[in-house]
VMD Tcl script that builds the backbone (N, CA, C; Angstrom):
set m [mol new atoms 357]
animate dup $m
set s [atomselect $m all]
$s set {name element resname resid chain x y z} {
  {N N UNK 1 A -5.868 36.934 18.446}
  {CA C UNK 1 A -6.341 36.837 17.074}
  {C C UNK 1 A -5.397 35.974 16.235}
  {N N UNK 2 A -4.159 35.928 16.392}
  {CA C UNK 2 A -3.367 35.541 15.841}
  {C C UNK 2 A -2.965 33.576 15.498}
  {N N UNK 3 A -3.372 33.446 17.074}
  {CA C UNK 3 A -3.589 32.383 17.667}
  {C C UNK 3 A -4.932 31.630 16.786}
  {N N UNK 4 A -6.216 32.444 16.783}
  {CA C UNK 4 A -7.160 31.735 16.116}
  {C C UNK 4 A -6.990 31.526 14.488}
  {N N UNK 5 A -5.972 32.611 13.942}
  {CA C UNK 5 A -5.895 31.954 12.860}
  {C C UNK 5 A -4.796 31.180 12.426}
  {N N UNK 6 A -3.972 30.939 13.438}
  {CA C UNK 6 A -2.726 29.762 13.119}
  {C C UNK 6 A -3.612 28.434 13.557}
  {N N UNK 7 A -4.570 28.537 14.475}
  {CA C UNK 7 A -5.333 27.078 14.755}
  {C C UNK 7 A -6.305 26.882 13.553}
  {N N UNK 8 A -6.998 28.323 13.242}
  {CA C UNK 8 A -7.918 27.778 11.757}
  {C C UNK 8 A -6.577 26.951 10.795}
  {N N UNK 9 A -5.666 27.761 10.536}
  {CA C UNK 9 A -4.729 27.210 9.210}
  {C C UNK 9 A -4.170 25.506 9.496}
  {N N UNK 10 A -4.004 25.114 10.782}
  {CA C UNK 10 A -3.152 23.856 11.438}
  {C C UNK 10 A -4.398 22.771 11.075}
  {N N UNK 11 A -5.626 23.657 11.369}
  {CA C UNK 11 A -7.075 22.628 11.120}
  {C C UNK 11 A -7.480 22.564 9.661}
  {N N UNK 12 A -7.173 23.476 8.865}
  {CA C UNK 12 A -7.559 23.297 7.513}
  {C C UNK 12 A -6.809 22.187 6.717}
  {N N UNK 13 A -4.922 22.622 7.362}
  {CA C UNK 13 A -4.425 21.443 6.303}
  {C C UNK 13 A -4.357 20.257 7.298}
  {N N UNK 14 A -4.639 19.996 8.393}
  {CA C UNK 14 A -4.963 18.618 8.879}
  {C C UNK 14 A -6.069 17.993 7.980}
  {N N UNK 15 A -7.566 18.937 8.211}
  {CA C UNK 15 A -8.697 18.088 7.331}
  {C C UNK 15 A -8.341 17.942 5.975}
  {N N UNK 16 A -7.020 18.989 5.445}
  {CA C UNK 16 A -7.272 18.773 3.714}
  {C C UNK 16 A -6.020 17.139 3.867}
  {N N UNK 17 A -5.069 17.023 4.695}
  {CA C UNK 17 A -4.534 15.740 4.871}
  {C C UNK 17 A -5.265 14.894 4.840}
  {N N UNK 18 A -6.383 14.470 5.562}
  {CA C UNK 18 A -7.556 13.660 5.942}
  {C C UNK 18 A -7.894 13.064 4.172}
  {N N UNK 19 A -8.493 14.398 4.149}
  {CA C UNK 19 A -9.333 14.082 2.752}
  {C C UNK 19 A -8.656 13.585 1.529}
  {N N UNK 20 A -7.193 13.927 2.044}
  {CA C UNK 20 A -6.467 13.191 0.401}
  {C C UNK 20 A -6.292 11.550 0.378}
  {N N UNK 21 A -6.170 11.232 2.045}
  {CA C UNK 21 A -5.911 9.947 2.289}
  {C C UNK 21 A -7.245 9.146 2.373}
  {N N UNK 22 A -8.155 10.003 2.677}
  {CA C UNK 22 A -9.677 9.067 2.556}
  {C C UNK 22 A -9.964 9.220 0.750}
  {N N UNK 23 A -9.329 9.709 0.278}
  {CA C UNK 23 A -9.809 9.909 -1.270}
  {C C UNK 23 A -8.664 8.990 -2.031}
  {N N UNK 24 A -7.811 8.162 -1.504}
  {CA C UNK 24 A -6.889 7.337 -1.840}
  {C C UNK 24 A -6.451 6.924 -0.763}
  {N N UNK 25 A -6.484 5.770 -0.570}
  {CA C UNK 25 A -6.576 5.147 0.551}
  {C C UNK 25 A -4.967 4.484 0.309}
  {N N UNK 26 A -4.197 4.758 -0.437}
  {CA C UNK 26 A -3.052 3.890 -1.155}
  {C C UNK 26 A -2.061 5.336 -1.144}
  {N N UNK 27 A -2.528 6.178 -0.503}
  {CA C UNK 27 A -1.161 7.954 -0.771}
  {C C UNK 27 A -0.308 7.506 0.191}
  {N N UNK 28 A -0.621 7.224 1.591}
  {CA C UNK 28 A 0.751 6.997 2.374}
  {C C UNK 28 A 1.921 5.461 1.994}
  {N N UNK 29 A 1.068 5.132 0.325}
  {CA C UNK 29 A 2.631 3.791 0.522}
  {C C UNK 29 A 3.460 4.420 -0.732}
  {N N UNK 30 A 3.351 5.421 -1.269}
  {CA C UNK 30 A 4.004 6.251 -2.471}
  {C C UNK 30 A 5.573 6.173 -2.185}
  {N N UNK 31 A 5.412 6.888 -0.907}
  {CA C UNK 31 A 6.938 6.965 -0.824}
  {C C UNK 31 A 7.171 6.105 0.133}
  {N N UNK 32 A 7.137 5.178 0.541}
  {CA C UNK 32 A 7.243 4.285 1.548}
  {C C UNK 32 A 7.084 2.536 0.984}
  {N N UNK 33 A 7.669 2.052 1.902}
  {CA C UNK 33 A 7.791 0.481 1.366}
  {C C UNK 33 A 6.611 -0.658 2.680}
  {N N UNK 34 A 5.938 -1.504 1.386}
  {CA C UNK 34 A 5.481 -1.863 1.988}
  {C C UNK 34 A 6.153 -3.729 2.180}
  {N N UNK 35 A 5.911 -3.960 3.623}
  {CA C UNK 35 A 7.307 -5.064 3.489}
  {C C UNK 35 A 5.938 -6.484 4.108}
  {N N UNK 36 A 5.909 -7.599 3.010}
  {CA C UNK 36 A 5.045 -8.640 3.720}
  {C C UNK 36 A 5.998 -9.959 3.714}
  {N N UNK 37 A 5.338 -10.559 4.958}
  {CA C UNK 37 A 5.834 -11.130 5.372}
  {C C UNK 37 A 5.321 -12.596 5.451}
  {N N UNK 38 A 5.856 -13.871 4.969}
  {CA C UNK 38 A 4.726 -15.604 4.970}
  {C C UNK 38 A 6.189 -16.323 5.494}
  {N N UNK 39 A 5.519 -17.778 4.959}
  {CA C UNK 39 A 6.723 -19.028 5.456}
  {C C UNK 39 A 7.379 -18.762 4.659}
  {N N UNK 40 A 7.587 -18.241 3.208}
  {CA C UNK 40 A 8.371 -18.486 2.080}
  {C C UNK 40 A 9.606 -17.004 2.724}
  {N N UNK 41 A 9.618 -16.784 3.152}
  {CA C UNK 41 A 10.241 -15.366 3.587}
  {C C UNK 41 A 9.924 -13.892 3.568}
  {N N UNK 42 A 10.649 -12.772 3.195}
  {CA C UNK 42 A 9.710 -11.583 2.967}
  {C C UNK 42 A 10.171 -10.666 2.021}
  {N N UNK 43 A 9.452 -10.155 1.392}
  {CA C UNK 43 A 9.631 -9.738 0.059}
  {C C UNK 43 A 9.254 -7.732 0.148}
  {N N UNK 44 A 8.865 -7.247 -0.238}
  {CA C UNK 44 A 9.114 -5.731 0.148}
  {C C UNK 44 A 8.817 -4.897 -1.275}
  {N N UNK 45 A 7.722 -4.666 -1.666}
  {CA C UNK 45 A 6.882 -4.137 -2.676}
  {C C UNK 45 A 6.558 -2.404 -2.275}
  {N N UNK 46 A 6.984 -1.527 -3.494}
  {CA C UNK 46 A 6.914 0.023 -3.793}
  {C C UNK 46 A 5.680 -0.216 -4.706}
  {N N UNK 47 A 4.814 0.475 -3.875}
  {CA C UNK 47 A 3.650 0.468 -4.916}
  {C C UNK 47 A 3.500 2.390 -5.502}
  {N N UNK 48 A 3.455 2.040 -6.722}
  {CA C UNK 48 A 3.503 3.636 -7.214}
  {C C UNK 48 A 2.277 4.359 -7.514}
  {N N UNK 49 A 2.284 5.532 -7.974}
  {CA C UNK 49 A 0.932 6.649 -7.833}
  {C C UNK 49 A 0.282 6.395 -9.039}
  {N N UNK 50 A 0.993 5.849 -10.540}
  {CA C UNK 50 A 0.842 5.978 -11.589}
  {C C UNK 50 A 0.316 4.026 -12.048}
  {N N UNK 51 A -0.281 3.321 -11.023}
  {CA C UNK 51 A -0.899 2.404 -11.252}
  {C C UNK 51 A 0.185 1.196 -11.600}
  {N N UNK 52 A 1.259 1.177 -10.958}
  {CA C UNK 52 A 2.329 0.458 -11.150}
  {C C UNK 52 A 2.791 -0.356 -9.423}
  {N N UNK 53 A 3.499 -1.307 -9.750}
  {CA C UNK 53 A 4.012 -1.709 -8.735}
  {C C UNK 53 A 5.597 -2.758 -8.790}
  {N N UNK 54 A 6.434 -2.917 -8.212}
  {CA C UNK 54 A 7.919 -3.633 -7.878}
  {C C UNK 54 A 7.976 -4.184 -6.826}
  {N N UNK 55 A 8.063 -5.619 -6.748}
  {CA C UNK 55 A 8.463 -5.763 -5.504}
  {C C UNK 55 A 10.107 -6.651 -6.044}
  {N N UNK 56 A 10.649 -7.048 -4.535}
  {CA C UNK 56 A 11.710 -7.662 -4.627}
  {C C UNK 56 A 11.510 -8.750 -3.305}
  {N N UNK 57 A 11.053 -10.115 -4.025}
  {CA C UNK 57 A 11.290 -11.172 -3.693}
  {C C UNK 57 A 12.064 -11.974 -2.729}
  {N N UNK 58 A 11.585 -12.466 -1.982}
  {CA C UNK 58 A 12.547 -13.227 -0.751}
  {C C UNK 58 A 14.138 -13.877 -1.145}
  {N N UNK 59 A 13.676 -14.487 -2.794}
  {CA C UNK 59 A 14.667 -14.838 -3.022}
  {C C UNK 59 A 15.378 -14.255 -4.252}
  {N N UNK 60 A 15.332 -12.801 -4.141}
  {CA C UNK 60 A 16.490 -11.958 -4.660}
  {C C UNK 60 A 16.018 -11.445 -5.711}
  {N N UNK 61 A 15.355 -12.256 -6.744}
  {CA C UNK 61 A 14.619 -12.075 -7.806}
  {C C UNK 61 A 13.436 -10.663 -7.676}
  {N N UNK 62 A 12.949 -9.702 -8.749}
  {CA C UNK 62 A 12.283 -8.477 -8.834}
  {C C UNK 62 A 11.216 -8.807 -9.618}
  {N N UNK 63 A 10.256 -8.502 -9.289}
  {CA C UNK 63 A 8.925 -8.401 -10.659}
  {C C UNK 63 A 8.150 -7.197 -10.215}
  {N N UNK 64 A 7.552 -6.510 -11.348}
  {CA C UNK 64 A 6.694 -5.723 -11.577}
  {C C UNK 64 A 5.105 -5.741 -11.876}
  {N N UNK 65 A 4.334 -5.277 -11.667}
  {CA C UNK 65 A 3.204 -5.260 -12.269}
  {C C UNK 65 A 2.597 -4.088 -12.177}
  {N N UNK 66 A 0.963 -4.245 -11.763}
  {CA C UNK 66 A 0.006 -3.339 -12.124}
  {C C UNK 66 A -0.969 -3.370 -10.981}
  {N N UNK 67 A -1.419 -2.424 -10.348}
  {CA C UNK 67 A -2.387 -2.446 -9.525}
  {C C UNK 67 A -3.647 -1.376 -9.930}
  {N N UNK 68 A -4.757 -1.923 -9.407}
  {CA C UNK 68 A -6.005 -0.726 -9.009}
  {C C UNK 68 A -6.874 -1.130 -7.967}
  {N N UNK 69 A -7.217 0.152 -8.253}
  {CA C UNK 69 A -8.787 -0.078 -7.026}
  {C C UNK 69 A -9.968 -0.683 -7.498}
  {N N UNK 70 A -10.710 -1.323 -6.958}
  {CA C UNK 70 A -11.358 -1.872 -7.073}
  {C C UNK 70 A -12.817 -2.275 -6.132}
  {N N UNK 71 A -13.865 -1.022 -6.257}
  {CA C UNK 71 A -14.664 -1.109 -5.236}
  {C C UNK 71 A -13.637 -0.980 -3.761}
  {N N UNK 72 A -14.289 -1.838 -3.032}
  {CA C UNK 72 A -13.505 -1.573 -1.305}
  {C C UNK 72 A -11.948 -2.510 -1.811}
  {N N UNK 73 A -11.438 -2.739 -2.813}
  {CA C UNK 73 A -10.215 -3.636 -2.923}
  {C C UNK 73 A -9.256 -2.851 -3.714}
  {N N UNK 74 A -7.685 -3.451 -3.115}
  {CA C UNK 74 A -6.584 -2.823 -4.289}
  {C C UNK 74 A -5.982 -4.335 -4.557}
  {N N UNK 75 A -6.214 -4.507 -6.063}
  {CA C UNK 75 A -5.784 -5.726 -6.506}
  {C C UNK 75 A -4.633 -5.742 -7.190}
  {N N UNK 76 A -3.702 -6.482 -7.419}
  {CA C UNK 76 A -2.138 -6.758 -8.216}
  {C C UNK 76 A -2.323 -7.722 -8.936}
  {N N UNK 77 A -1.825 -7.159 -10.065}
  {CA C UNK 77 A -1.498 -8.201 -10.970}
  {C C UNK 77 A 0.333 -8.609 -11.557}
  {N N UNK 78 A 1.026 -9.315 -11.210}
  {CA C UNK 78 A 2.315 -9.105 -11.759}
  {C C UNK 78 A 2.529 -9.235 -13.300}
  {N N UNK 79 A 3.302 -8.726 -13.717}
  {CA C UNK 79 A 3.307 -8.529 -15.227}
  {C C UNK 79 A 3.570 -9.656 -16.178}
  {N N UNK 80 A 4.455 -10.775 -15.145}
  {CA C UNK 80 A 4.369 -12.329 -15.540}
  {C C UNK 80 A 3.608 -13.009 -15.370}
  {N N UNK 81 A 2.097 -12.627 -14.728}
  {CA C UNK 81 A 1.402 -13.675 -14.052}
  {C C UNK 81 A 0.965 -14.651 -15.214}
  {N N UNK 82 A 0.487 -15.859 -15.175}
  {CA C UNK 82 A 0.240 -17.103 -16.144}
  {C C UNK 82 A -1.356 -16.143 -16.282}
  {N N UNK 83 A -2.163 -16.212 -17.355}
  {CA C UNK 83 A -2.877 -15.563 -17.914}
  {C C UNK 83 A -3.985 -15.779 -16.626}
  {N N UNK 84 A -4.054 -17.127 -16.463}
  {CA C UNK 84 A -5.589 -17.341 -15.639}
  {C C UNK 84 A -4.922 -16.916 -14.279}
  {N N UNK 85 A -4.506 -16.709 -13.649}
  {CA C UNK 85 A -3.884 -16.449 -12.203}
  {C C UNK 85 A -4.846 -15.195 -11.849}
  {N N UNK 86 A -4.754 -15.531 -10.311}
  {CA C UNK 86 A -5.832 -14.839 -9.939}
  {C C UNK 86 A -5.232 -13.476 -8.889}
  {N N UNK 87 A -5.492 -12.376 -9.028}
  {CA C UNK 87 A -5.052 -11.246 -8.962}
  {C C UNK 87 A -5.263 -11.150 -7.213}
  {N N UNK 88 A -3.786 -10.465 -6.617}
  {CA C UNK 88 A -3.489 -10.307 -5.137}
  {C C UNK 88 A -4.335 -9.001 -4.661}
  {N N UNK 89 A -5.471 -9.134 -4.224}
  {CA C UNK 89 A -6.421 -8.635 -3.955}
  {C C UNK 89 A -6.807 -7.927 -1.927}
  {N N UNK 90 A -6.619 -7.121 -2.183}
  {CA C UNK 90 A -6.131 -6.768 -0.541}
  {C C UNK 90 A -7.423 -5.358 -0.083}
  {N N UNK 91 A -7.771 -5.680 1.261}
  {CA C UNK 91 A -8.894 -4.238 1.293}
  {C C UNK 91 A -7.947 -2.983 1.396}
  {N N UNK 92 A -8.357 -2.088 0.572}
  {CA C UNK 92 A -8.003 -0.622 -0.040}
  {C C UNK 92 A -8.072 -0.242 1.211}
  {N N UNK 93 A -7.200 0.016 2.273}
  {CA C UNK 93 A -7.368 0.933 3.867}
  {C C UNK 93 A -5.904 1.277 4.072}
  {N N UNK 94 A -6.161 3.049 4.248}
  {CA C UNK 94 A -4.760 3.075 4.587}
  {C C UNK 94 A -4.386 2.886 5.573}
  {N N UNK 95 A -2.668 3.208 5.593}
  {CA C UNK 95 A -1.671 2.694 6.889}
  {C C UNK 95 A -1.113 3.660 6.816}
  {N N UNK 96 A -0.752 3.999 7.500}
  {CA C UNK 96 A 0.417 4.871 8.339}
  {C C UNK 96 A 1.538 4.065 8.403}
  {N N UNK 97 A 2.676 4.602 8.472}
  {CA C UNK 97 A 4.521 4.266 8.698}
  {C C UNK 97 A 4.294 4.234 9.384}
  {N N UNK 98 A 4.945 2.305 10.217}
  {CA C UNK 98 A 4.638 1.933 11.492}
  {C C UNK 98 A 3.950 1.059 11.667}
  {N N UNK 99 A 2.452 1.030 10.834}
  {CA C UNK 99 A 1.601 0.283 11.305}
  {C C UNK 99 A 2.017 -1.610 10.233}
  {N N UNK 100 A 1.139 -2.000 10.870}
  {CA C UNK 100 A 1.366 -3.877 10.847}
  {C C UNK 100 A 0.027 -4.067 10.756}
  {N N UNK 101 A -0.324 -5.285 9.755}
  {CA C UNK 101 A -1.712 -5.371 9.799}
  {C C UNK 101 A -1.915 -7.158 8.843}
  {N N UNK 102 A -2.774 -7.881 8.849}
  {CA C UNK 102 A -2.748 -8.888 8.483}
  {C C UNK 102 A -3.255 -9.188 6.914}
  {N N UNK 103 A -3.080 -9.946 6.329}
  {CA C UNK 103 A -3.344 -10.165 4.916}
  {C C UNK 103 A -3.537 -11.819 4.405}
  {N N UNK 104 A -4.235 -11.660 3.517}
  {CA C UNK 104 A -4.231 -13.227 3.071}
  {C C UNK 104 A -3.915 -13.617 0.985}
  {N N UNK 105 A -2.773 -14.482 0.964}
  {CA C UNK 105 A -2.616 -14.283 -0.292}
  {C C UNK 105 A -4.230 -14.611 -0.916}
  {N N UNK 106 A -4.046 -14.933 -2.364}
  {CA C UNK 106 A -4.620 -15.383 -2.905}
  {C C UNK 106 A -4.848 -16.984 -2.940}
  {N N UNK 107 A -4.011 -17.825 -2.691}
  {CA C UNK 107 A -3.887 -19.286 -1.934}
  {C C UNK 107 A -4.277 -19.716 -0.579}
  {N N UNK 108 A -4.874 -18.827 0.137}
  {CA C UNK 108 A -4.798 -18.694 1.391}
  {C C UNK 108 A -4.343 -18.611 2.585}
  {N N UNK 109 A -2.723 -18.400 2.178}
  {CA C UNK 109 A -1.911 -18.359 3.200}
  {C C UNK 109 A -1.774 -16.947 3.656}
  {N N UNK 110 A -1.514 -17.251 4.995}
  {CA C UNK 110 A -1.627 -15.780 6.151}
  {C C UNK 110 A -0.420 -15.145 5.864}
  {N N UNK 111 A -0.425 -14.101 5.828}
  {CA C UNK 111 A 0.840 -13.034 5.386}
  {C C UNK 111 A 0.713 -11.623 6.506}
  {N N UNK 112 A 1.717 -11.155 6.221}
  {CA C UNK 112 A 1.773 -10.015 7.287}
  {C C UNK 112 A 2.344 -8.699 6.741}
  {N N UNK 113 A 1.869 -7.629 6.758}
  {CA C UNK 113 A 2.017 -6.774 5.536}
  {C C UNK 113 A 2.287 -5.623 7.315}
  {N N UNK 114 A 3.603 -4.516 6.793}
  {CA C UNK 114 A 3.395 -3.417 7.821}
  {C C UNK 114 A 4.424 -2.599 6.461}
  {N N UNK 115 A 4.365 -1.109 7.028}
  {CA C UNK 115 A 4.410 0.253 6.289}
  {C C UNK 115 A 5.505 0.833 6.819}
  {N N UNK 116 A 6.858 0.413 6.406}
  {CA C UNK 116 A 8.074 1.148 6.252}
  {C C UNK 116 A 8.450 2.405 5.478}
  {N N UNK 117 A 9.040 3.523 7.058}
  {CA C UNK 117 A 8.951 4.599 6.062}
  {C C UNK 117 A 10.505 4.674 4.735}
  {N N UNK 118 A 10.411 5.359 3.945}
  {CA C UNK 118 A 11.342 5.346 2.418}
  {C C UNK 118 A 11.094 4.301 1.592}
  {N N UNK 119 A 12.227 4.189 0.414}
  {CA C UNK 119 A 12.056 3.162 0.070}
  {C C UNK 119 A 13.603 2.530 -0.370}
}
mol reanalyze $m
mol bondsrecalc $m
mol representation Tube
mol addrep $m
């Protein structure tokens, strides 16, 4: 008996895990760094819970901005961007610490985005 209800409880907060990350597809980079990677070098962006974001630049330099969701997209805007600039727009899917996955700026250059755990 005991057994069936330590497997009900192990299965409840697995599915309630499930459901927080399918209901924000952006919870596993909170505490974790997400590090991308182009020709220009690689830069390493904390994206936060409260619609904010930091990264720190290949070349040493920090900027901030703003992100949301957006239909199937999570788009960035940096807080300097030149008014018409067009917002870093990426499909909303989470990652797991560990995983590597491909990206394309807004210019079209190929980038490489993976999910470092801390920050």
């Amino acid at each position: 008996m005991m057994r069936l209800v330590l497997s009900v409880l192990v299965a409840l907060f697995a599915f309630t895990g499930f459901a927080l990350a399918e209901g924000d597809p952006f919870a596993n980079y909170y505490d974790n760094t997400v590090t991308v990677t182009n020709a220009k070098g690689e830069r390493s962006v904390l994206i936060n819970k409260d619609g904010t974001f930091t990264q720190k630049l290949a070349d040493g330099k920090t900027s901030t901005g703003k992100w949301k969701i957006d239909g199937d997209k999570g788009c960035f805007v940096a807080d300097n961007a030149a008014p018409d600039a067009k917002p870093y727009c990426v499909a909303a899917v989470s990652h797991n610490v560990g995983d590597s996955w491909d990206l394309t700026a807004p210019d079209g250059t190929a980038e490489k985005a993976s999910l470092k755990a801390g920050r």
